[in-house]
N, C-alpha and C positions, 0 to 999 in steps of 0.2 A: 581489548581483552577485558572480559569482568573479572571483579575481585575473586571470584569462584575458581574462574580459570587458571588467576596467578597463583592462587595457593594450591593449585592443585599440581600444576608444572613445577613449582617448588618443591613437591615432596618427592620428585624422581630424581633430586641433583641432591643430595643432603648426605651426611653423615651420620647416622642414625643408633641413636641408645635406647636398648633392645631390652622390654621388662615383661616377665611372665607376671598375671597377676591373677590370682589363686581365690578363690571365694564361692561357698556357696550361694542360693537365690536369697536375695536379699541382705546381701553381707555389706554394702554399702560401696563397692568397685567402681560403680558409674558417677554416684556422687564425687567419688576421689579423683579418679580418673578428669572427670568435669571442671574440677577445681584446680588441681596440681597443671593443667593446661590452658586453664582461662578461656573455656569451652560450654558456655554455659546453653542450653538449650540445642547446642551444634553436635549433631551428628557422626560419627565416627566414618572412617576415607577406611573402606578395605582394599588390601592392594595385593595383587599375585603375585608368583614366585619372580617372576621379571619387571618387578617392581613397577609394572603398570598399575596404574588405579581400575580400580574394576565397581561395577554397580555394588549399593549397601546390600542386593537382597542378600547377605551372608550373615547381617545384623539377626543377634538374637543364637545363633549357631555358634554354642562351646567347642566348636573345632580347636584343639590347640596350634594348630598347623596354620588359620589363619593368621596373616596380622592386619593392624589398623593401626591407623594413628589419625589423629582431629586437626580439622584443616587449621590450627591455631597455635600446635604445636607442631613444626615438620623437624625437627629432630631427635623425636621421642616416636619409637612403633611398640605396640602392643603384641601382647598373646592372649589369652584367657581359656581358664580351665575352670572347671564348676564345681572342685573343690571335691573331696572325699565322703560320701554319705554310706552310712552304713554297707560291708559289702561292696564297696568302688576301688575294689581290685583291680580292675579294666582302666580308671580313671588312673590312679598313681602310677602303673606303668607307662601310658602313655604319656605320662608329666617325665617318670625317669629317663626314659627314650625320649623324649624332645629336649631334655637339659645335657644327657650325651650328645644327642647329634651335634647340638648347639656347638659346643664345645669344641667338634672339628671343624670348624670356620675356620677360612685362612683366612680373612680380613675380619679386626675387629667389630665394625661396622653390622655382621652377619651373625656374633657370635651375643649369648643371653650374656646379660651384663647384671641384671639382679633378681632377683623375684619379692614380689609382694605377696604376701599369705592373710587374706582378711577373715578376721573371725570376731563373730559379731558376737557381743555383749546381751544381747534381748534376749536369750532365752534362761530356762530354767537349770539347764542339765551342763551346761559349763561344757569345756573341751569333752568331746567323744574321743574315742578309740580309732577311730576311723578318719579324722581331724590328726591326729599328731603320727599317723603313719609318714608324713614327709620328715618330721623330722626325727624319727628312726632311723630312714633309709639313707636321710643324707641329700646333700644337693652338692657334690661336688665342691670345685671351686666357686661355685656362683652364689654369691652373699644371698641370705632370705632374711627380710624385716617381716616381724610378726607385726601387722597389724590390726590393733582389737579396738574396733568401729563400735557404735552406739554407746559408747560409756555410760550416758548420762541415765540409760536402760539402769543399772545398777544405782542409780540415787532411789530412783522409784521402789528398786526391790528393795533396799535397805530402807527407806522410809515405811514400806510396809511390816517388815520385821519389826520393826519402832512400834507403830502402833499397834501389831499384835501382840508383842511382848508388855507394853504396862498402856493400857487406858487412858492412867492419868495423866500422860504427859501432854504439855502443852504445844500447841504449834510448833512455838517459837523453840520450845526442846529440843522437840524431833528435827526440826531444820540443825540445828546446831552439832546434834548429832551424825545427821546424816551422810556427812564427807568421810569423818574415821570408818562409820560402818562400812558404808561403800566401798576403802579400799582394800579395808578388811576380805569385804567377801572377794574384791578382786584378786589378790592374793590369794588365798586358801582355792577359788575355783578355777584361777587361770595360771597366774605364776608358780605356782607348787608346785602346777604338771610340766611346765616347761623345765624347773629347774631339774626333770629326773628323765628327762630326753636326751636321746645319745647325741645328737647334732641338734645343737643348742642356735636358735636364730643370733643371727651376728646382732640386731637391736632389736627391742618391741619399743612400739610408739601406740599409743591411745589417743583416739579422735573423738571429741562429742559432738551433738549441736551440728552433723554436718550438712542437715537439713537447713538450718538457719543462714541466713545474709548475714555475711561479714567473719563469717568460719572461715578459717584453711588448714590447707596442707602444710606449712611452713616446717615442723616439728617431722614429720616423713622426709621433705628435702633435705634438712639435715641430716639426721640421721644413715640415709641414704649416702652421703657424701661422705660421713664418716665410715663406711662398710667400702668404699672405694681405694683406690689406690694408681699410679700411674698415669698409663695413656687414657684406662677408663674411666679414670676422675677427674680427667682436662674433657673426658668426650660429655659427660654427666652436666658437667657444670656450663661448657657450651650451648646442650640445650637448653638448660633452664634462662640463659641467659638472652638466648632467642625468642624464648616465650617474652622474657620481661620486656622487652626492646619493641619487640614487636606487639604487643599489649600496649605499649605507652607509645605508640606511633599511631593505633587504631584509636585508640581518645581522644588524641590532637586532631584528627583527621575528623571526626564525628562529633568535634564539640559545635 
């Protein structure tokens, strides 16, 4: 049997913790997603409702009804939703109806155990109207981490404030400067709006640099386990502990 094939018979016997993960195009999902699994270049496993593996051609298709999970992590399955864009009335129903149904799961196993909400930092216009309609409506009992991807987007924008604002300042100024502005504007563009939300995310966590070698998710895995509690914080911590295990088995093996 190839490696392919064991990891793939492995994902039909597992125990599985079940995360909606929320983000428009480019909100930085796959990178996370990539990382938090130690899936780096590897392809996502989609798998039908009888938890058979089925072909990727589903790759690329915001169905939230799909799930997947990376042959590197088999006790973590995904969902994905493509996030609220102006007028995605269609879309948040569909997210509220998939976090109900969730919820009648009579096996843990089957039921949404968190959602992740990526919302990216790079642009100019900060949280939309159409972005924080989930946390109006509420997600039930099912924890959501805000998480706000590309940080390091906002050194740039406040370095530019810097030098439109006074000429004279030196490089070495505006570097100096550039952290307080930064979280300045994060604040006043991002946390402002959350603090005046009726269902407030259980944590926000901020990610930079997740482009770069040598970044992680560490600061999500926690957070993540602090929004837990019970059977689904023995089931959470299980998989990651799978990942780890199994990540330091494939090194030794390939050294």
């Amino acid at each position: 049997m190839s490696q392919e094939q064991l990891e793939n018979s492995n994902n039909l016997h597992v125990e599985r913790f079940r995360i909606l993960v929320i983000g428009n195009a480019n909100a930085g999902k796959t990178t996370i997603l990539e990382k938090v699994c130690h899936a780096w270049g590897r392809q996502p496993i989609y798998i039908n409702s009888d938890s058979k593996l089925e072909p990727s051609a589903l790759r690329g298709n915001h169905e939230i009804e799909h799930q997947f999970q990376y042959p590197t992590a088999h006790g973590f399955v995904f969902h994905d939703s493509c996030g609220f864009e102006a007028g995605g009335a269609v879309e948040l129903q569909k997210v509220t109806n998939f976090i109900e149904n969730r919820a009648k799961g009579a096996q843990l196993k089957d039921q949404l155990h968190t959602i992740w909400y990526c919302l990216p930092t790079s642009n100019d216009r900060g949280m939309t109207n159409a972005e924080m309609r989930l946390f109006e409506s509420g997600t039930g009992n099912v924890p959501i981490i805000a998480i706000f991807t590309k940080m390091d987007a906002l050194d740039q924008e406040a370095r530019n404030q810097l030098m439109w604002k006074d000429d004279d300042l030196s490089r070495e100024e505006i570097e100096k400067q550039v952290p307080g502005l930064a979280e300045d504007i994060f604040q006043k563009k991002y946390l402002k709006r959350l603090a005046e939300v009726k269902h407030k995310p259980r944590h926000v966590v901020r990610l930079r640099d997740m482009n770069k070698e040598g970044t992680n998710c560490d600061e999500l895995i926690v957070r993540t386990s602090q929004a837990l509690d019970g059977d689904t914080l023995k089931l959470f911590c299980l998989s990651i502990l799978r990942i780890d295990i199994e990540s330091r088995i494939k090194e030794v093996i390939n050294r």
